[in-house]
C-alpha positions as a LaTeX table, in Angstrom:
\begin{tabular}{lrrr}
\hline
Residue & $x$ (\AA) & $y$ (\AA) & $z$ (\AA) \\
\hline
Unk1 & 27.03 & $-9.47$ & $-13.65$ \\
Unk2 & 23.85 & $-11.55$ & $-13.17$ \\
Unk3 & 25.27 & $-13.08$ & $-9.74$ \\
Unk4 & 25.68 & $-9.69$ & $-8.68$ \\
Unk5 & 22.72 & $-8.71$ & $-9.74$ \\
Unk6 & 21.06 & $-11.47$ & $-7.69$ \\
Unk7 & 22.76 & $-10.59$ & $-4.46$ \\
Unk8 & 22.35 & $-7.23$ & $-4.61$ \\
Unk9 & 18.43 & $-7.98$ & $-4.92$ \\
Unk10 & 18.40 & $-11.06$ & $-2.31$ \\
Unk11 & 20.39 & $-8.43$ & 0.22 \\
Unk12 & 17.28 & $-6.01$ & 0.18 \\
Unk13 & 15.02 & $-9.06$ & 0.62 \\
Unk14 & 16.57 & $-9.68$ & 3.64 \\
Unk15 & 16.99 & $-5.82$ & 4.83 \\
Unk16 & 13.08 & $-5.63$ & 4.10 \\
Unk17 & 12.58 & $-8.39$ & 6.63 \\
Unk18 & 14.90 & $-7.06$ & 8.76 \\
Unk19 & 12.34 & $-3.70$ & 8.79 \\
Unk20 & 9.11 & $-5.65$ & 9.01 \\
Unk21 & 10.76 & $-7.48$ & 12.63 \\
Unk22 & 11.90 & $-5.16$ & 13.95 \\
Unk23 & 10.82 & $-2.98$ & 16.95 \\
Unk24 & 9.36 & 0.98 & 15.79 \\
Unk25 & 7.28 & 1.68 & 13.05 \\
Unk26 & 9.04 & 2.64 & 9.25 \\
Unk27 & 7.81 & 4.43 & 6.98 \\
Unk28 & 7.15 & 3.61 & 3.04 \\
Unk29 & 6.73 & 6.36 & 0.66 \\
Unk30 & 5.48 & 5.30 & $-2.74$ \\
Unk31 & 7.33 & 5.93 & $-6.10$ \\
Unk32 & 5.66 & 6.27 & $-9.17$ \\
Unk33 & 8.52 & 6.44 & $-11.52$ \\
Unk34 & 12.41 & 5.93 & $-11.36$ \\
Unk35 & 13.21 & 9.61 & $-9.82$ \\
Unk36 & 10.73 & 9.71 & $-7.35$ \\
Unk37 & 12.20 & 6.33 & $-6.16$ \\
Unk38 & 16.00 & 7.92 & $-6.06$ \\
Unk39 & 14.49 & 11.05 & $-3.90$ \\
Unk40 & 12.65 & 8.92 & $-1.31$ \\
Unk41 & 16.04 & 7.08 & $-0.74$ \\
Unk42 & 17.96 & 10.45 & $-0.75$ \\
Unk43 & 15.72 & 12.13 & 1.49 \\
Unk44 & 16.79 & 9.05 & 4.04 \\
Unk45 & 13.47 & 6.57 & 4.37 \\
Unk46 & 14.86 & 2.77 & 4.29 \\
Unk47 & 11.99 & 1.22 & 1.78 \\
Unk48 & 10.09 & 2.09 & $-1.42$ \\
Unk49 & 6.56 & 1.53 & $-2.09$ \\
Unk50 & 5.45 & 1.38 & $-5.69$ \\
Unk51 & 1.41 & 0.59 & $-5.86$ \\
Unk52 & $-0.63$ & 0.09 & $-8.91$ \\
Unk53 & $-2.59$ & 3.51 & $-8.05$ \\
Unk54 & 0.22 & 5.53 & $-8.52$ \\
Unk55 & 1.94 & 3.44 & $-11.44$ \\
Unk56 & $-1.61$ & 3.14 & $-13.27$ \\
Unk57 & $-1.25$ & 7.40 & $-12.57$ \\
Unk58 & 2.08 & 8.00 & $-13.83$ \\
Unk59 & 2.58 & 5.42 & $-16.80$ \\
Unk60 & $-1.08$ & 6.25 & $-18.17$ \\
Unk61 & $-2.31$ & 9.06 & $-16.45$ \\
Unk62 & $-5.40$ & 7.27 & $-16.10$ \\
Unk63 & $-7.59$ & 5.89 & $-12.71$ \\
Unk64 & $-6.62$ & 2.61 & $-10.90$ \\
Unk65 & $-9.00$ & 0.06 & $-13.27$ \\
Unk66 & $-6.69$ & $-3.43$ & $-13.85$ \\
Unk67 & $-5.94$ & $-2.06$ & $-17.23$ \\
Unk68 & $-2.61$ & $-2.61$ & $-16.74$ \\
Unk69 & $-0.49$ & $-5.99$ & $-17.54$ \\
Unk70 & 2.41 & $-7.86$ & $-15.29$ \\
Unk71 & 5.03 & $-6.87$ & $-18.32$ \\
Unk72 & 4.01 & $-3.14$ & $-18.06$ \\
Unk73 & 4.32 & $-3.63$ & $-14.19$ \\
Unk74 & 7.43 & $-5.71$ & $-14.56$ \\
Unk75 & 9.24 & $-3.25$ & $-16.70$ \\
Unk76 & 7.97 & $-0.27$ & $-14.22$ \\
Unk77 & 9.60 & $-1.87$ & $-11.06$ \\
Unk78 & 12.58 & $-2.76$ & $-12.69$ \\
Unk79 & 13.36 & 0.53 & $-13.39$ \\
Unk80 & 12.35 & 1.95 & $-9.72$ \\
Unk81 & 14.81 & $-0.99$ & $-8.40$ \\
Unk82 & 17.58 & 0.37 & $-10.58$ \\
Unk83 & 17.17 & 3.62 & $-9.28$ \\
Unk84 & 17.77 & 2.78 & $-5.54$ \\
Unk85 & 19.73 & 0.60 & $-3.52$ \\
Unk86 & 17.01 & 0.33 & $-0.51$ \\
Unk87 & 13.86 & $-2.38$ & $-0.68$ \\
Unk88 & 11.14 & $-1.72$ & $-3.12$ \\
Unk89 & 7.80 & $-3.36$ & $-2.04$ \\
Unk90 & 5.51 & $-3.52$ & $-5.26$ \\
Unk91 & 1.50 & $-3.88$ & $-5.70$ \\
Unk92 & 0.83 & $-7.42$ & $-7.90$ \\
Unk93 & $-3.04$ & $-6.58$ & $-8.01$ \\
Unk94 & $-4.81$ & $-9.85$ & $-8.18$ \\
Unk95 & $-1.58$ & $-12.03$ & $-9.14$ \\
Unk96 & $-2.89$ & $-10.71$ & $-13.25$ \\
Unk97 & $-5.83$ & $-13.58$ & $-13.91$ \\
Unk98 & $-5.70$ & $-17.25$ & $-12.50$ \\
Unk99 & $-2.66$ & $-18.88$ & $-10.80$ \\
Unk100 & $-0.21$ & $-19.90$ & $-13.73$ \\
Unk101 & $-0.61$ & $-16.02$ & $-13.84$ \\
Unk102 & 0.34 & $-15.22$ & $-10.19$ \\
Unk103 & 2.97 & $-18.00$ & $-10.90$ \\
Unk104 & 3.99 & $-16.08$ & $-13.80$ \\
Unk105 & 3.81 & $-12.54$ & $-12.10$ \\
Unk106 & 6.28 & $-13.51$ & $-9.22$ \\
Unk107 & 9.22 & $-14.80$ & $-11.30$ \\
Unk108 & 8.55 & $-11.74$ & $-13.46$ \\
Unk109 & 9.10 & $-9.54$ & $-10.61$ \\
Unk110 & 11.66 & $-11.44$ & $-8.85$ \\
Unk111 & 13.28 & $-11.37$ & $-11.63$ \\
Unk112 & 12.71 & $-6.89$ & $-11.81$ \\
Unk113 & 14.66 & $-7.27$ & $-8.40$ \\
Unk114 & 11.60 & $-6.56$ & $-5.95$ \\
Unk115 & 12.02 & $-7.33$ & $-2.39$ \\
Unk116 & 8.38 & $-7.68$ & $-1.51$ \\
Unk117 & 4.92 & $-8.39$ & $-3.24$ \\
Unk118 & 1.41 & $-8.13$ & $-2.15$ \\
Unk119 & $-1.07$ & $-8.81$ & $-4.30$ \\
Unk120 & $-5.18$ & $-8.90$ & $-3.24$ \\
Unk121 & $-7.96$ & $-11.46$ & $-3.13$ \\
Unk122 & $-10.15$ & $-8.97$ & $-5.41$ \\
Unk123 & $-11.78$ & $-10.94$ & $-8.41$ \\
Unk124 & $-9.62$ & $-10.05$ & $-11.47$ \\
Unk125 & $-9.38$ & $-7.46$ & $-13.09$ \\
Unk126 & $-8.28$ & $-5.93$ & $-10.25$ \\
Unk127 & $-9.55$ & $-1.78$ & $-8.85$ \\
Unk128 & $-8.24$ & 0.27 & $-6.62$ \\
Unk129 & $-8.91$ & $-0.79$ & $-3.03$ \\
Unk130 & $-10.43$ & 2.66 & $-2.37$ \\
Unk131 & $-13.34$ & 2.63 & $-5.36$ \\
Unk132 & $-16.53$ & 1.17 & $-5.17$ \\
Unk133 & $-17.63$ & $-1.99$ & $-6.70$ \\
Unk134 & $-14.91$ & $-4.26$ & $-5.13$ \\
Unk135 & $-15.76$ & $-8.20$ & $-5.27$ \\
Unk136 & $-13.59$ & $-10.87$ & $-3.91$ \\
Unk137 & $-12.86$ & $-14.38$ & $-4.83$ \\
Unk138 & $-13.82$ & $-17.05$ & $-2.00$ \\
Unk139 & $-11.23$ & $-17.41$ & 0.54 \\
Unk140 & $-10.02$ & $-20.58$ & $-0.96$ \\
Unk141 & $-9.05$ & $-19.33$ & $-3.99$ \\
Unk142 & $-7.19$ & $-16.51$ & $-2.31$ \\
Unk143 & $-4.92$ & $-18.93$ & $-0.72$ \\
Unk144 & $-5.00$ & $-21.23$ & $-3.95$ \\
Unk145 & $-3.35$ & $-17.60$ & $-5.42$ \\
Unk146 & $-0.75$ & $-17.96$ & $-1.85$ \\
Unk147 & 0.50 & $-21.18$ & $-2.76$ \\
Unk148 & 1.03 & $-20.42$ & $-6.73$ \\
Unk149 & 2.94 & $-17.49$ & $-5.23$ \\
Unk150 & 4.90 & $-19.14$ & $-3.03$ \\
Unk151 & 5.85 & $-22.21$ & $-5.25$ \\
Unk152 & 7.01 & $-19.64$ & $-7.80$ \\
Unk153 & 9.68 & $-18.20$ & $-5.35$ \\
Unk154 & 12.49 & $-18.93$ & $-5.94$ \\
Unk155 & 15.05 & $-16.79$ & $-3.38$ \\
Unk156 & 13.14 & $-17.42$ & 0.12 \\
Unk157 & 14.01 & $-14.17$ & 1.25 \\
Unk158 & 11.14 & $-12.43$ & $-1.02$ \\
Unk159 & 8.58 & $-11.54$ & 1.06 \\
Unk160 & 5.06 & $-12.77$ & $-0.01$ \\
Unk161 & 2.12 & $-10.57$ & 1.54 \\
Unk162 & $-1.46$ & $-11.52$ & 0.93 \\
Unk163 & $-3.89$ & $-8.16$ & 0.85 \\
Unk164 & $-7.64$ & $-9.05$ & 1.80 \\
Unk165 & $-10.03$ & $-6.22$ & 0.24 \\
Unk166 & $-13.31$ & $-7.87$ & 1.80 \\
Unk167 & $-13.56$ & $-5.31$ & 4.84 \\
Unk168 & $-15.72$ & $-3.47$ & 2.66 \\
Unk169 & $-18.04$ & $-5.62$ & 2.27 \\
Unk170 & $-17.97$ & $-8.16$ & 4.99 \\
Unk171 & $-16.20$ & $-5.94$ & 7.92 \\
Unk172 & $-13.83$ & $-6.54$ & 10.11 \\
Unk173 & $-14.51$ & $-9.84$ & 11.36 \\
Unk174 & $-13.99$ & $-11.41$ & 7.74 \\
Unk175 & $-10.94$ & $-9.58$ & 7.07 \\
Unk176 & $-9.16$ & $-11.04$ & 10.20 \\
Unk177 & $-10.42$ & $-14.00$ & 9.66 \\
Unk178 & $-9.25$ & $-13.90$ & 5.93 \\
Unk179 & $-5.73$ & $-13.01$ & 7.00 \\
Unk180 & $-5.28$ & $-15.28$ & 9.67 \\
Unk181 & $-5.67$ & $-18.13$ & 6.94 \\
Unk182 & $-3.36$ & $-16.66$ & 5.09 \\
Unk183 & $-0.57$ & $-17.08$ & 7.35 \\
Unk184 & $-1.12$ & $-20.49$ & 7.84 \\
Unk185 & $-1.23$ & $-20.80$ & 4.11 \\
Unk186 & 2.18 & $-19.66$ & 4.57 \\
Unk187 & 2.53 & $-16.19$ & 3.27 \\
Unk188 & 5.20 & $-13.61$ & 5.11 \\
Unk189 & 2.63 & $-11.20$ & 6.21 \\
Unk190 & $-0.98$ & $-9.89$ & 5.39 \\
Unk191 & $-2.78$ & $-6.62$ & 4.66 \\
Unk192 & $-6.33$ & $-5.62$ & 5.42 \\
Unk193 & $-6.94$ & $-3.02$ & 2.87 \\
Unk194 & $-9.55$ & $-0.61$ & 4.64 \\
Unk195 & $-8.53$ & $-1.26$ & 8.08 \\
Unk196 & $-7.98$ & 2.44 & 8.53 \\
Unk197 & $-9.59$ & 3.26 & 12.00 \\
Unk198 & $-6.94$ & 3.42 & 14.88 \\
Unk199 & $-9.43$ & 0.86 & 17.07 \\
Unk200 & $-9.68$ & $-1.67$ & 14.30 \\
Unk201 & $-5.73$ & $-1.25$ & 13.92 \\
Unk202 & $-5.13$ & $-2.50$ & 16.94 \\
Unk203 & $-7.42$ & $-5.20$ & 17.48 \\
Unk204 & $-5.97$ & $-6.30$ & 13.72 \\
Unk205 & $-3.05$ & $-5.97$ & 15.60 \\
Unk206 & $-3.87$ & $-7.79$ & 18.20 \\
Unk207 & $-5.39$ & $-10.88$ & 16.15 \\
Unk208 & $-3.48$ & $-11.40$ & 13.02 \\
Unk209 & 0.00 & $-13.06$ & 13.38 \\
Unk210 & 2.81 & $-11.41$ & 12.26 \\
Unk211 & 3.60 & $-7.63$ & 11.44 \\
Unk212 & 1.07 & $-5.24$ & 10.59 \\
Unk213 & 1.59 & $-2.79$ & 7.68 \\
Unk214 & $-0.98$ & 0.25 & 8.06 \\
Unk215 & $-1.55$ & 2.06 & 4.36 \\
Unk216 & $-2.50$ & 6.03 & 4.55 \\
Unk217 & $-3.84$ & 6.79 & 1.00 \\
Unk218 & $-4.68$ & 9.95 & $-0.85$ \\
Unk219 & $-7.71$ & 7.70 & $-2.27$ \\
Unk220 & $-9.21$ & 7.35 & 1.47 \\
Unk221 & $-9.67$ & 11.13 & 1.76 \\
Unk222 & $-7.35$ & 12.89 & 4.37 \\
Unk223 & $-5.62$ & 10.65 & 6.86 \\
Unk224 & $-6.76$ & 10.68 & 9.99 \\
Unk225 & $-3.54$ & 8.77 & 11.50 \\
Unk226 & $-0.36$ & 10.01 & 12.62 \\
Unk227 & 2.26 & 8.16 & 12.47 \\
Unk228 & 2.93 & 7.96 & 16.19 \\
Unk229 & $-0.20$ & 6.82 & 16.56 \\
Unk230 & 0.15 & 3.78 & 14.02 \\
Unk231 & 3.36 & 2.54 & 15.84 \\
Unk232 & 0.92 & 3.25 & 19.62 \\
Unk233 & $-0.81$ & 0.73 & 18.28 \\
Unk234 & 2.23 & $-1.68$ & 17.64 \\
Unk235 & 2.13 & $-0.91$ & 13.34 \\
Unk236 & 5.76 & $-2.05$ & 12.01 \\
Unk237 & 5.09 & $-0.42$ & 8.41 \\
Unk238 & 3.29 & 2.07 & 6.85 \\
Unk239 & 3.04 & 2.96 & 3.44 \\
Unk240 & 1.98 & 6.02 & 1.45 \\
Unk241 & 1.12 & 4.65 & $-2.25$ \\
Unk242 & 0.21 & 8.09 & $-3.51$ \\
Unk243 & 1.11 & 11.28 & $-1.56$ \\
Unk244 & 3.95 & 11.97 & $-3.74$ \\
Unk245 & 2.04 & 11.10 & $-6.95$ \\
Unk246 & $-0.73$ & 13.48 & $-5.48$ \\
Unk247 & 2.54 & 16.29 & $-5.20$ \\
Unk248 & 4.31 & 16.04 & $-7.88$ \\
Unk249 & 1.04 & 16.68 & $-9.71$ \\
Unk250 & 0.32 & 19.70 & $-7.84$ \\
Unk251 & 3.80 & 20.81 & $-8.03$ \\
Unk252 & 3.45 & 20.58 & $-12.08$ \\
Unk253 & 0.47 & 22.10 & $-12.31$ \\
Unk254 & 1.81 & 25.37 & $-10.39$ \\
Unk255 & 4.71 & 25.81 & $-12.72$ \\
Unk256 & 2.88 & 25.43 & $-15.61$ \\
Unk257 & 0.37 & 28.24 & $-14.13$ \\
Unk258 & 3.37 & 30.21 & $-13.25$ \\
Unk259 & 4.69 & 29.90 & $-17.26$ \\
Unk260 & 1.86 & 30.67 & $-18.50$ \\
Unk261 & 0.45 & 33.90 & $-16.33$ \\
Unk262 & 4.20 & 35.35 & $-16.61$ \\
Unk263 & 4.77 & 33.86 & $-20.35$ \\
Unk264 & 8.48 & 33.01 & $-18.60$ \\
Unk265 & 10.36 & 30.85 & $-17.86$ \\
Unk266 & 12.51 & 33.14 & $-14.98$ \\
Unk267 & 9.69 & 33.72 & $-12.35$ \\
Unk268 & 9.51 & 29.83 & $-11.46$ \\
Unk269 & 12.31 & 30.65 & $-8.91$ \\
Unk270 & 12.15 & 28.14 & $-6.27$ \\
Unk271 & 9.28 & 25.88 & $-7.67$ \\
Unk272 & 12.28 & 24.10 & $-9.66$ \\
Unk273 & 15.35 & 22.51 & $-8.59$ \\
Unk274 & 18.56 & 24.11 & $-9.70$ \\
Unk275 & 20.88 & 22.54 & $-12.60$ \\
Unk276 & 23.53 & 21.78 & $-9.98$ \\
Unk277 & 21.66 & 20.08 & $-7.65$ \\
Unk278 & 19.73 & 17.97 & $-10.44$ \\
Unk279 & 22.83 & 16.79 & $-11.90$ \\
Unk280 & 23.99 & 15.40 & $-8.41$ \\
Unk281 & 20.58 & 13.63 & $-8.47$ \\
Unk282 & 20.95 & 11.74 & $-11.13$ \\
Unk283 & 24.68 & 10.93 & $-10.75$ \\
Unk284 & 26.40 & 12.81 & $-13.89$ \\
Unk285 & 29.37 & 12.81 & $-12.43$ \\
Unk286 & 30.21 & 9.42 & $-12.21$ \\
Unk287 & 28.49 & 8.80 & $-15.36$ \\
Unk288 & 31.27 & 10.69 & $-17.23$ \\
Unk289 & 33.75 & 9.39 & $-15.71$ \\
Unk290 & 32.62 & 6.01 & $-16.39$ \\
Unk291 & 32.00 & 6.87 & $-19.85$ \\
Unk292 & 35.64 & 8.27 & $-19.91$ \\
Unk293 & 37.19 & 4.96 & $-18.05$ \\
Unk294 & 35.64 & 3.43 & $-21.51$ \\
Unk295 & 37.17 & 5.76 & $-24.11$ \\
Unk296 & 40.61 & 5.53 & $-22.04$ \\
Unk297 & 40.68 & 1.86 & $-22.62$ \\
Unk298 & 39.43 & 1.76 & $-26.30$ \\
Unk299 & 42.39 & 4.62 & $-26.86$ \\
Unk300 & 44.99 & 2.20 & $-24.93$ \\
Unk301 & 43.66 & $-0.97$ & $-27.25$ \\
Unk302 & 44.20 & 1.03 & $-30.37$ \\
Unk303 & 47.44 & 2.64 & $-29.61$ \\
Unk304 & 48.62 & $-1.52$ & $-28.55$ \\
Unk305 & 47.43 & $-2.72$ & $-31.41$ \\
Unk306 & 49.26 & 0.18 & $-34.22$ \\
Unk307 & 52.56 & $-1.17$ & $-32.07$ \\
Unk308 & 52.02 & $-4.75$ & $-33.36$ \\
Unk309 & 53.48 & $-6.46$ & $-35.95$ \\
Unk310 & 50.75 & $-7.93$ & $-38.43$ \\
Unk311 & 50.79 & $-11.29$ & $-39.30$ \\
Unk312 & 52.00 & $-12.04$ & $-43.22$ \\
Unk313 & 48.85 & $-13.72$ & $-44.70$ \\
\hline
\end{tabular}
């Protein structure tokens, strides 16, 4: 079960790689629970995204502050990995404290079955990229965090993506410069969290080796980028961490306005999904069956065993 396990996991590492090379642009919605992961892959995109601003949202309905732990993240991804059988590329934060932590972090998730793991060169406790009063940690100590990282892998095929938050306060420059080193420190790919401006995309582009993953956030205001655009501008990824987050909440909020204005349940009409449709979703069907394979057998065991002679003590 555990080898299977292993391959099953090690075969989206290698399918997530196989996105990042490849010509065109792909496109990453983010989950923020289980379900939301199992409609991203129904509705036909080939990754998940699961980021700390929407997990932070969902698990404790609460802003994007580093209040959160790598067990509660640990446990959170596992479950969105169970739920699919695409790539889910996860948010690590700051690698959770110093680097027996980030050391810690990636065999924790490895071990949840992620395919891919950025985490950010933010001073810990990590924030959301989006909210003011960001610091970073020198450069070195980012790629100190790289190499703990890296060392803790142990299936090759995990992609290992250093995220570089100091555009906001240094620019551009800085932020190039920051993931350039962290290439030749070795990791998979980088991320310039800010670099949101189609010109600065494609000198990033341009200057940083490797692919280029582009994030459009709800946090950043209304994005400004289309996605033909991004892949213009030669942008192999991008991610949405919280648009569906940002829906499902409306969505809620709509029904419940509906149930109470009406004081009934039978005007939501099409604001909910239909018993049918929700079972299919969530796989009843071969549930039972499996749960009926089970009984079958413990019948057949019984009925061999009332057919057997007992032993004289």
């Amino acid at each position: 079960m555990q080898q299977d396990l292993d391959e099953n996991a090690t075969t989206r590492r290698i399918r997530l790689r196989e996105l990042l090379n490849r010509p065109g642009l792909t496109v990453w919605p983010g989950a923020f629970d289980a379900m939301s992961a199992r409609l991203i892959e129904r509705a036909g995109f080939e990754a998940v995204m699961a980021g700390g601003f929407a997990a932070i949202g969902s698990l404790l309905a609460a802003p994007d502050l580093g209040q959160s732990n790598v067990r509660d993240y640990a446990d959170h991804y596992e479950r969105i990995c169970s739920a699919v059988t695409i790539p889910v590329y996860v948010d690590a934060d700051t690698g959770f404290g110093g680097l027996h932590n980030t050391y810690a972090m990636v065999r924790a998730f490895e071990s949840a079955g992620v395919a891919g793991i950025f985490f950010s060169d933010q001073v810990f406790p990590n924030r959301c990229g989006y909210l003011p009063g960001k610091e970073v940690v020198s450069t070195e100590a980012m790629l100190a965090r790289i190499a703990a990282a890296l060392d803790a892998r142990t299936d090759p095929n995990l992609v290992i993506v250093g995220r570089t938050d100091v555009y906001g306060i240094e620019g551009l420059d800085e932020a190039i410069e920051r993931c350039r080193l962290f290439v030749d420190a070795g990791a998979d790919m980088t991320m310039a969290q800010g670099v949101d401006q189609i010109e600065e995309i494609c000198r990033a582009v341009r200057e940083i080796p490797g692919p280029f993953m582009a994030i459009l956030s709800q946090a950043a205001g209304m994005a400004r980028n289309n996605f033909a655009d991004l892949e213009d501008a030669g942008v192999r990824a991008v991610c949405l961490p919280s648009a569906l987050l940002f829906a499902a909440v409306q969505s809620v909020t709509q029904a419940l306005e509906t149930i109470k204005s009406d004081g009934s349940i039978g005007t939501l009409g099409d604001q909910v999904i239909g018993l049918e449709e929700y079972y299919d979703i969530v796989g009843i069907t071969d549930m039972l069956e499996r749960e009926q394979r089970y009984d079958d057998l413990a019948h057949q065991l019984v009925e061999g065993a009332t057919g057997r002679q007992r032993p004289v003590s």
